[in-house]
Structure formats: structure tokens, C-alpha cells
C-alpha positions, 0 to 999 in steps of 0.5 A: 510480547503479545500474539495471535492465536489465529493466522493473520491475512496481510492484503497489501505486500509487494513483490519484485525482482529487478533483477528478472522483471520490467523493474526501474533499476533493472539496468542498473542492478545488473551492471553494480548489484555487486556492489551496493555502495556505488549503487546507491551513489548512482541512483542518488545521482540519476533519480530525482530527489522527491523519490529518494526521500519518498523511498528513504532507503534505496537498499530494499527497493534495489533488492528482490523481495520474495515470498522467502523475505516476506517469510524471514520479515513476519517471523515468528508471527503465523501469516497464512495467506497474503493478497500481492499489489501492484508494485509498479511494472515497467512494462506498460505498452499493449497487455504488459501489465499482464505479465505482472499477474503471471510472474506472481502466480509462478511465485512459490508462496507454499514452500515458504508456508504461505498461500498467496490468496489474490491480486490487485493488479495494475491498469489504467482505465484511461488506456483505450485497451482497459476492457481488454486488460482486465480481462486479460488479468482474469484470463492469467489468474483466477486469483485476480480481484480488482486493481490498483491505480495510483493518484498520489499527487501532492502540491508540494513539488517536493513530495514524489508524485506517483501520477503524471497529474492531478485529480486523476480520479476526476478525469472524465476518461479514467471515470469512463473506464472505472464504469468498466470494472464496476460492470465487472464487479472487481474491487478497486485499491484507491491510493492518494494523498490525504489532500486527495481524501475528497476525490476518492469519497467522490469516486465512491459516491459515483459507484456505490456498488464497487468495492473500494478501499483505501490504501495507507489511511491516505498518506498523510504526507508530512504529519509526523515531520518536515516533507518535500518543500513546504510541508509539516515544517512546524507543529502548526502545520502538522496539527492543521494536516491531521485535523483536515485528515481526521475531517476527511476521512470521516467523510468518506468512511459515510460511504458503505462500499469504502474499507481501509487499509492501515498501512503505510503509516511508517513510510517516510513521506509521513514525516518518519527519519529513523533511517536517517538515524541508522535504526528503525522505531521501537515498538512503543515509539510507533504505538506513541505516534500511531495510536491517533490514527488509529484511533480515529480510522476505527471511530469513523470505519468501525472494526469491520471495514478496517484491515490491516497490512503491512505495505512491506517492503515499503515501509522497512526504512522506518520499521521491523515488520515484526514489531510493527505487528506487535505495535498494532496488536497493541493498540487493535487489542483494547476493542476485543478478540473479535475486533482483532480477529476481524482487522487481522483476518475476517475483514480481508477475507470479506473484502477480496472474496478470499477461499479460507479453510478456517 
């Protein structure tokens, strides 16, 4: 197997505990986490359908992921530094998105040999208090750099929707409010779906001086199989989905303020089943359907504007992470050590204005 010969940055990891924090399935978790099972067959009861197929797997979104299953999940690779991204807090009145911020800084990332080296908070620049946020965000960690607000609305009313409308990064108020952060200077995590790529180059274009980047390539929803209602059903439909992807993203990466993440590309809501088979992907099985994405992502952003992260636990249905690690180091080694130490660490750094001692 291939390794690095320097630590890897990842700038997208995910930490939650239903058990102790504002939590959709903290109710639940506390009154059947001893008995997965029945928990499962309660959340396939109560939550509706586009979200279970999103997730794919309840398992891992009912279970704490900690920086000691962070650590378990990246073994053998050497990880020295990871950037913590908003993963949906259930405490949304008032400052409560705050307390995202101070649960992860209390986190001990150092006994499991990690440094935990920003975060991409939540806020919504639509809420009157936004200003009053992200100043609260700085005021609860120095290691605060930006946030995270997701637009993920797809047509398909089978497919999740992560937003409660469409065309979120259009509204007037949420414009009024990004005016905020760019005045600022905090960087801004934009996720939608592909069929959103155009609104995002459109926010870029607005702000040029605000340092964006794109999440999971923009999720191409359906690329890789049958999704939601209507979506990637035939070969058709799923060469016409990547050909309007590739067009898109081209586009946007036009815009010199834009990085991106190549992350996510496992989660289920590309089209991915292996969980439904009982068994993640193989190594060669992800290079052999990743290899496109990646191809063209770096065409159109270069190796100094892509980075890479894992998403987990986001993407575990599909994937070990890994091997999901040694499919990337396989398909980023072709553009040389430079490159991969740019899209593996430097880029990162660079992005989230990270303190490195090397």
C-alpha cells in the first residue's frame, strides 16, 4: 500500500455525541442506545425516507464520533491536524450554535495525537443576531475561521433536503448577512448540490474577496445510481448529470477566491449501495469510479485550490476511511510530490490560515 511521507491535514471531520449535546436522536439514543436494533427500527419509523437513504446507514449517525474514533478510523495513516465542521446542532434559539464551538474546544484531540486546528462554525446570516454570532463564535475560540451554511435543496423530492428552501444563497436576507462575514474577513464553507453549482459561482462572483470553498465537489446527487424519486435511474441520466457537473464546475473554479474540498464523493445520495450489500468499496472500485471526478476537479481548480477530506463519519456506509485514503493517494500521486503534498496538507493550511510547525 502507498504512504505519505508527511502528516495529512483533513479540513472536513465531523464530531457529535447524542448522547451530551443538542443531537436530533438525542432523545432517542438515551432511552434504546442499548439496544441498536430497535433503534434502528424506530428511526426507519419516525424519520422520513429521503434522510435514511441520504445517511444510508443509521449505525454511525446514532453513535458518538470522537476524536478517539477519528483516530481508530485514520489508522495507520499520520493525521496531525484536523479542521471540525459543523455538524448540524440542535440548539438554534438565541447564541445556541455557540455551544457547538465550546463542546468542540473542550474535546481532547491531543491524547489521541491530534491537533484540532480550526472551526467552521454554523450561523445563519438570515437571523437578525448574525453579527452578534459570529462574534460570539470568535469570543469562544481563537480557532474559529469562518462558517458553514448549508443550501442543499435538490428537486427531486426524494432526495433530503438540508435546507428549508431553495436558492438559499439568493435570498436577499442571507446576502445582507454574508455582507457581514466578508467585512469580517471569515471564510465561508458553501454546500449544495450540483444542480446548485450556478448560485454558489454567483455568491463568489458577489464577494471576491471572501475565501470560499466548495464542499464535496457539490454532491452530484445520483451520478453513480438510482436516487430519490426520479434521479440517475438510467445511464442517460447519469452521463447528462456529470456532463452538466463537469460544465459547472468549470465555471466556478473561474473564480480565484473558490477552493474545494474532494470530499463526500462516497456518501450514498451519489448513488453509492455497498452498504446495502453488507460491505464498503474496495480500494480499486473507488479509484475506477472516482478517478473522472477527480480528474476533471483538478483540470478546472489546479492542484493548489483542491484539498482533500474525508467527511467521515459521513461517508462510513460506503467506505473504510483508510482505504478511502490510499484510493486518493492513488489517483493525486500521477501529479507529483508536490501536488500531493499541496492537496494533502499545504492547501489547507493556506485556506483556513492554519499555525503549522512544519
Amino acid at each position: 500500500m502507498t504512504r505519505l511521507d508527511f502528516a495529512i491535514i483533513d479540513p472536513h471531520i465531523h464530531q457529535w455525541d447524542p448522547y451530551h449535546t443538542p443531537h436530533s436522536a438525542a432523545l432517542l439514543v438515551k432511552a434504546l442506545g442499548k439496544y441498536p436494533a430497535v433503534m434502528d427500527r424506530v428511526v426507519r419509523l419516525v424519520k422520513p425516507k429521503p434522510l435514511l437513504e441520504s445517511l444510508g446507514s443509521t449505525e454511525y449517525a446514532l453513535s458518538p464520533y470522537l476524536p478517539e474514533h477519528y483516530r481508530i478510523d485514520t489508522a495507520p495513516f499520520s493525521v496531525e491536524c484536523v479542521v471540525h465542521v459543523e455538524a448540524n446542532w440542535h440548539h438554534h434559539k438565541g447564541l445556541g450554535v455557540v455551544e457547538e464551538t465550546d463542546w468542540i474546544q473542550q474535546l481532547d484531540f491531543k491524547a489521541q495525537g491530534l491537533k484540532l486546528g480550526a472551526i467552521v462554525a454554523t450561523a445563519d446570516p438570515r437571523d437578525r443576531k448574525f453579527k452578534d454570532i459570529l462574534q460570539a463564535h470568535q469570543d469562544a475560540s481563537p480557532l474559529f475561521r469562518g462558517i458553514r451554511k448549508m443550501a442543499a435543496w435538490h428537486q427531486d423530492r426524494g432526495v433530503y433536503r438540508w435546507c428549508d428552501r431553495a436558492h438559499l444563497y439568493r435570498d436577499k436576507k442571507f446576502l445582507k448577512g454574508f455582507d457581514q462575514l466578508a467585512k469580517m474577513k471569515l471564510s465561508f464553507d458553501a454546500w449544495g448540490y450540483s444542480t446548485q453549482l450556478n448560485e454558489i459561482t454567483t455568491l463568489a462572483q458577489q464577494f471576491p474577496e471572501t475565501p470560499i470553498v466548495l464542499d464535496h465537489l457539490a454532491t452530484p446527487v445520483g451520478l453513480f445510481g438510482a436516487v430519490g424519486k426520479h434521479t440517475g435511474k438510467t445511464p442517460q441520466q447519469r452521463a447528462a448529470i456529470f456532463e452538466q457537473w463537469q460544465q459547472d464546475l468549470a465555471q466556478l473554479a473561474e473564480q480565484n477566491n473558490v477552493y474545494a474540498k474532494i470530499s463526500g464523493l462516497m456518501m450514498p445520495v451519489l448513488g453509492h449501495t455497498f452498504y446495502k450489500q453488507h460491505r464498503t468499496a474496495s480500494i480499486a472500485e473507488m479509484v475506477n469510479l472516482l478517478t473522472p471526478m477527480i480528474q476533471h476537479a483538478i483540470s478546472v481548480f489546479g492542484t493548489e485550490r483542491i484539498m482533500f477530506a474525508s467527511n467521515f463519519p459521513m461517508d462510513k456506509p460506503n467506505t473504510h476511511l483508510n482505504d478511502l485514503i490510499h484510493a486518493y493517494i492513488q489517483m493525486l500521486s500521477p501529479y507529483g510530490d508536490q501536488a500531493l503534498h499541496a492537496m494533502f496538507r499545504q492547501n489547507v493550511a493556506n485556506f483556513y490560515q492554519l499555525s503549522l510547525e512544519s
